[in-house]
C-alpha positions as CSV (number, residue, x, y, z in Angstrom):
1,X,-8.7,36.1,3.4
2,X,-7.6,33.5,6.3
3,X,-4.5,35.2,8.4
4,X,-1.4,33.5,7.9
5,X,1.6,33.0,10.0
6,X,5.2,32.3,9.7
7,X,6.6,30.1,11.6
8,X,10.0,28.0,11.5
9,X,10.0,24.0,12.4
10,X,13.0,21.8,12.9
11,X,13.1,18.4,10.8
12,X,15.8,15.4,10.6
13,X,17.5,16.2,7.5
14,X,16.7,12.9,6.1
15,X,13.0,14.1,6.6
16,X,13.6,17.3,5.1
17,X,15.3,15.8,2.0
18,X,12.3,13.2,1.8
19,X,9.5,16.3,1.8
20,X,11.5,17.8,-0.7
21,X,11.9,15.4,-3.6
22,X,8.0,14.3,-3.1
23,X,7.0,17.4,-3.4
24,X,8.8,17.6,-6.2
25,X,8.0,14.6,-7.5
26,X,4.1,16.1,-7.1
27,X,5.1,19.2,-8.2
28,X,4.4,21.2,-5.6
29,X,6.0,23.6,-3.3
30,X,7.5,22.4,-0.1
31,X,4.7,25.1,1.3
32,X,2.2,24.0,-0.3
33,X,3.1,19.8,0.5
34,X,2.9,20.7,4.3
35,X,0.4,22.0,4.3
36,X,-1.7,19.4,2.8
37,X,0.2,16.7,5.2
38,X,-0.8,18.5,8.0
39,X,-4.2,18.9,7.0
40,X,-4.5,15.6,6.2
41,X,-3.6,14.3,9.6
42,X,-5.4,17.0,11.6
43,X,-8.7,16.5,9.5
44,X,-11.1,14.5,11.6
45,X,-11.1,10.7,10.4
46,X,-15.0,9.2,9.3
47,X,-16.1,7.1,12.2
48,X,-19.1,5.4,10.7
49,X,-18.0,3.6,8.3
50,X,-19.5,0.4,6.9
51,X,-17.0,-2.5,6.7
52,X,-15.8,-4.2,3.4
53,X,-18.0,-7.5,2.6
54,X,-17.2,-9.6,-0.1
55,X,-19.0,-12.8,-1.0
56,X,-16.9,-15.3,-3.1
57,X,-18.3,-18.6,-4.6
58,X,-17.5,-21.3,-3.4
59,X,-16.6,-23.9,-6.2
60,X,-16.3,-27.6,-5.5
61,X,-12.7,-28.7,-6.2
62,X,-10.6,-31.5,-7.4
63,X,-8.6,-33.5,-4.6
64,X,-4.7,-33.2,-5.6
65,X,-2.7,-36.0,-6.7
66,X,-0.7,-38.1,-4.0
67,X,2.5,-37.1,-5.1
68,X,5.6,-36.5,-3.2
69,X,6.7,-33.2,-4.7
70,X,10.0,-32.8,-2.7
71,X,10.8,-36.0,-5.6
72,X,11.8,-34.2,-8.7
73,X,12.0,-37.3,-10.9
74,X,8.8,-38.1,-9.7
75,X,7.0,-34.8,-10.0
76,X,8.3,-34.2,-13.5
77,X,6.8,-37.7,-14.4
78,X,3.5,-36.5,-13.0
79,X,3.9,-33.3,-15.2
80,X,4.4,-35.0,-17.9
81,X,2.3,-37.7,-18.1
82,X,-0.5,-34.8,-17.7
83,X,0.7,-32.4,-20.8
């Protein structure tokens, strides 16, 4: 059985209050959420990762129409004329 300690930490309240309703919100202990933060961040990062390739198509498009869209009366004939 690994030893265990007890120890006593100082937090901003705001960050106590914060730990406490996620870990309740989890439904865990305030124990038990520590200590998975703080494994978390002490556990060593994967270095050799492969980065993230996507390939999209590429599809030919349509040029827009020559409009002045800042014209309402103008854009709303466009919009119409194309229902």
């Amino acid at each position: 059985m690994p030893a265990r300690m007890k120890t006593t930490i100082e937090l901003e309240d705001s960050l106590l209050a914060e730990v406490k309703r996620r870990a309740a919100a989890e439904g865990k202990t305030m124990k038990a959420f520590l200590e998975e933060a703080l494994l978390a961040r002490l556990r060593p990062r994967p270095r050799d990762r492969t980065a993230y390739r996507v390939d999209l198509p590429v599809v030919k498009g349509v040029r827009p129409p020559a409009i002045d869209i800042a014209d309402r009366r103008v854009l709303y004939d466009f919009m119409d004329e194309n229902e």
